[in-house]
N, C-alpha and C positions, 0 to 999 in steps of 0.2 A: 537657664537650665531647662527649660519648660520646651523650648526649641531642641535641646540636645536628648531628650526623652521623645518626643516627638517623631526625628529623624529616627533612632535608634528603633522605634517600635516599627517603624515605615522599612526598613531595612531587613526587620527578623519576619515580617509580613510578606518580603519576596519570597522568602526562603519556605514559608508555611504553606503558598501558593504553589510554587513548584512543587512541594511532598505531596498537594495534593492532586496537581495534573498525573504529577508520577505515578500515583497509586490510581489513579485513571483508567489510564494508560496501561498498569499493567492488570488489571481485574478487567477491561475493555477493548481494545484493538490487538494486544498483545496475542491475547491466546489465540485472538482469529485469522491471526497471519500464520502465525505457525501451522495452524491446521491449512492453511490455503496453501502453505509452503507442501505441508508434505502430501497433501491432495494430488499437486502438481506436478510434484517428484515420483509418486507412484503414476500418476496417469504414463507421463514422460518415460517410466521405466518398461508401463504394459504395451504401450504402442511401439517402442523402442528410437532408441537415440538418433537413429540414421532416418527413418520418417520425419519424425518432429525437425530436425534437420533442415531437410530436404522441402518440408512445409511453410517451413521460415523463410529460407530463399526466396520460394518461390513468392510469398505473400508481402517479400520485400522491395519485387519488382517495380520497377515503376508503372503505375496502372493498374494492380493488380485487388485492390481495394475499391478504387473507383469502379471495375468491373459488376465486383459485386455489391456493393455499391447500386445500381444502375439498375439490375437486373431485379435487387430486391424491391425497390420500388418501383418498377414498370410491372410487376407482377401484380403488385395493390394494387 
């Protein structure tokens, strides 16, 4: 019986762990996404869609990172 109390506490102990990564998680990383979300979203809306765009492409290039990359530490 001593084994079945045992387990059963081992069990309701996952569940008290996650309540409390959960509450974490949301007093901790939560609210700081969302503010980084909409940071993002207003920067994204002030410079406008078709730049940011047109930034991506270009910084998807192949090489186009190592460029700068390269340039910033030759400059050190």
């Amino acid at each position: 019986m001593d084994a079945l109390v045992a387990g059963a506490e081992a069990f309701i102990q996952v569940f008290r762990t996650a309540a409390d990564v959960f509450v974490g998680f949301t007093t901790g990383i939560i609210p700081i996404v969302v503010v980084f979300l909409t940071a993002v979203n207003a920067l994204v809306k002030f410079i406008g869609e078709e730049r940011v765009e047109g930034f991506a492409k270009w910084a998807s290039q192949e090489g186009a990172f190592i460029c700068l990359f390269v340039i910033l530490f030759y400059r050190l």
